[in-house]
C-alpha positions as CSV (number, residue, x, y, z in Angstrom):
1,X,-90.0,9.6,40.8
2,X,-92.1,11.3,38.4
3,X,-95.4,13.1,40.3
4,X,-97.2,13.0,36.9
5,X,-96.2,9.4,36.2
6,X,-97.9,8.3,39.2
7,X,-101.4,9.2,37.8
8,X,-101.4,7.4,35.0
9,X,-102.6,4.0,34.7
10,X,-99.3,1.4,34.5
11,X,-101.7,-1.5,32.6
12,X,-102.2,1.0,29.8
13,X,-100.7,3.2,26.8
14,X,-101.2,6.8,28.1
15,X,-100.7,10.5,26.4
16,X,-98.5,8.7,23.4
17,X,-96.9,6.6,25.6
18,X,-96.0,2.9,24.3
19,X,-96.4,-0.5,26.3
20,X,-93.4,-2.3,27.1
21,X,-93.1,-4.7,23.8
22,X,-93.6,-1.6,21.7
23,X,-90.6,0.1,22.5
24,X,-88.9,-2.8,21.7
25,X,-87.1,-2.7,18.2
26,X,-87.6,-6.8,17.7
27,X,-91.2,-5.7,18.0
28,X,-91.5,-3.2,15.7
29,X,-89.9,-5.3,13.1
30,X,-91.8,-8.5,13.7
31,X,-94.7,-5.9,13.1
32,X,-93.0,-5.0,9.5
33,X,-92.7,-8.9,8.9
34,X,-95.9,-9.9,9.5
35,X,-97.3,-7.2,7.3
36,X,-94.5,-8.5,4.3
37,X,-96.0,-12.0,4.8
38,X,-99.6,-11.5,4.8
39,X,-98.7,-10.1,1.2
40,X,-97.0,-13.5,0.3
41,X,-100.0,-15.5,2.4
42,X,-102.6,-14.4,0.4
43,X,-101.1,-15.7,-2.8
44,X,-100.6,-19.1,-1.1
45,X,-103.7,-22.2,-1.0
46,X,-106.0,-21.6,1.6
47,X,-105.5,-25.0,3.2
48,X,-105.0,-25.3,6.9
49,X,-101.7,-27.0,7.4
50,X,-100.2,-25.9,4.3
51,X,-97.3,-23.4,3.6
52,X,-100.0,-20.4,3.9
53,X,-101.4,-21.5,7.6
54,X,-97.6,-22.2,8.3
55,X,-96.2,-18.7,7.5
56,X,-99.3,-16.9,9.0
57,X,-99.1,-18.7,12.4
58,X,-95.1,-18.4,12.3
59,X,-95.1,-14.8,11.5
60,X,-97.9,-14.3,14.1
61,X,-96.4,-16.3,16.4
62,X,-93.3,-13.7,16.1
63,X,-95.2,-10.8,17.3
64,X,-96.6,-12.1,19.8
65,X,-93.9,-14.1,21.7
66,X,-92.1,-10.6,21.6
67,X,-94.8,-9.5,23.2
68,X,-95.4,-12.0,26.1
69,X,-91.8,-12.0,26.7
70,X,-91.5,-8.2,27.2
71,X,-94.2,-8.7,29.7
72,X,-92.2,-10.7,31.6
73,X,-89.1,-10.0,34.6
74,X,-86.8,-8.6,32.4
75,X,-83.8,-10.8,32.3
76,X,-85.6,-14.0,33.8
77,X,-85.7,-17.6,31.9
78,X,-88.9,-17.1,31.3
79,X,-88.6,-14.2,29.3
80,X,-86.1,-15.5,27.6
81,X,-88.0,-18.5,27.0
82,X,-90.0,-16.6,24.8
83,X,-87.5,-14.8,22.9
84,X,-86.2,-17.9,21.9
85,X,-89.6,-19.0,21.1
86,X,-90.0,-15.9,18.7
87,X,-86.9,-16.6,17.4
88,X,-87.5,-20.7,16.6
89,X,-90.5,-19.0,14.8
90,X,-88.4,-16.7,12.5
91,X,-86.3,-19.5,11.6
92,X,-89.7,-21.7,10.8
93,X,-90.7,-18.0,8.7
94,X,-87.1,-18.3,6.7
95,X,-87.8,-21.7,5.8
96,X,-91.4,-21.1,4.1
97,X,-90.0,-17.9,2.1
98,X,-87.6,-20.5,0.8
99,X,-90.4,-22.4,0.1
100,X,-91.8,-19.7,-1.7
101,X,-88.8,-18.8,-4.0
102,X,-88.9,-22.6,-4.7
103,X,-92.4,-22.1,-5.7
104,X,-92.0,-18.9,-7.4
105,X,-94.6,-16.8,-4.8
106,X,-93.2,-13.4,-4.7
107,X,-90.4,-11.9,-6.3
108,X,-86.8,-11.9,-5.9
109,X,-86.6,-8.8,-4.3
110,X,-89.7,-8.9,-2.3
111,X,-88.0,-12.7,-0.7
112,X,-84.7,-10.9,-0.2
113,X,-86.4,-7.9,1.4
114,X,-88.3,-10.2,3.8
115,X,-85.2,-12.8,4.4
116,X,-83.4,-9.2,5.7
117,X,-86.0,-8.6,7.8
118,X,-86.1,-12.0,9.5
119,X,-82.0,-12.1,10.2
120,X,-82.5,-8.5,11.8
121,X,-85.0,-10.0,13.6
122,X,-82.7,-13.3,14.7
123,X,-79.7,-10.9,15.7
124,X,-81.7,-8.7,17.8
125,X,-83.5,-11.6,19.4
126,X,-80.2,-13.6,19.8
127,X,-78.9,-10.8,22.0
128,X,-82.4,-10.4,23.7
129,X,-82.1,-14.2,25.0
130,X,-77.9,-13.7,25.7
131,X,-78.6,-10.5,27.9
132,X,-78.4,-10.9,31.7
């Protein structure tokens, strides 16, 4: 074992170091999602329980279910639990962008751009849940 590792506080991000869910890929592109919907979001009605509140808790929801699952055991049900969570959510997030093209919010590339983003998402969290 590292000498130098064993000063460091394990709860927190130290000397450029990341926390577990950020060196996660999945992470980092639920991250570049959320950001991509948050641009669609604010075009949307600011009505709680419409497609805006939808994609903003979805997309949230994403990023964070990463997260809490990377906390976990790695490997145990329950972290998989929430890696199939995150990924229920990025099949709720595909549905509102094809809400959105429906609607005409966003352009074609822009939906394209953040439909790629959500099946790179769904593979890597498919093989996240099948692992172990």
């Amino acid at each position: 074992m590292n000498p130098n590792a064993q000063s460091r506080p394990q709860s927190a991000a130290v000397d450029g170091d990341l926390l577990s869910h950020e060196r996660l890929d999945a992470y980092r592109v639920a991250v570049e999602f959320r950001g991509f919907a948050q641009t669609l979001i604010v075009r949307l009605p600011k009505v709680k329980g419409q497609l805006g509140d939808q994609l903003e808790r979805a997309s949230e929801s994403i990023v964070l279910r990463i997260a809490e699952g990377a906390g976990c055991e790695w490997r145990s049900p329950e972290q998989k639990r929430h890696f199939r969570g995150a990924r229920g959510s990025v099949l709720e997030c595909s549905a509102c962008l094809d809400i959105c093209r429906i609607r005409k919010v966003g352009s074609a590339d822009q939906l394209t751009g953040g439909r790629l983003l959500l099946l790179r998402l769904a593979q890597m969290l498919t093989r996240l849940c099948r692992e172990g």
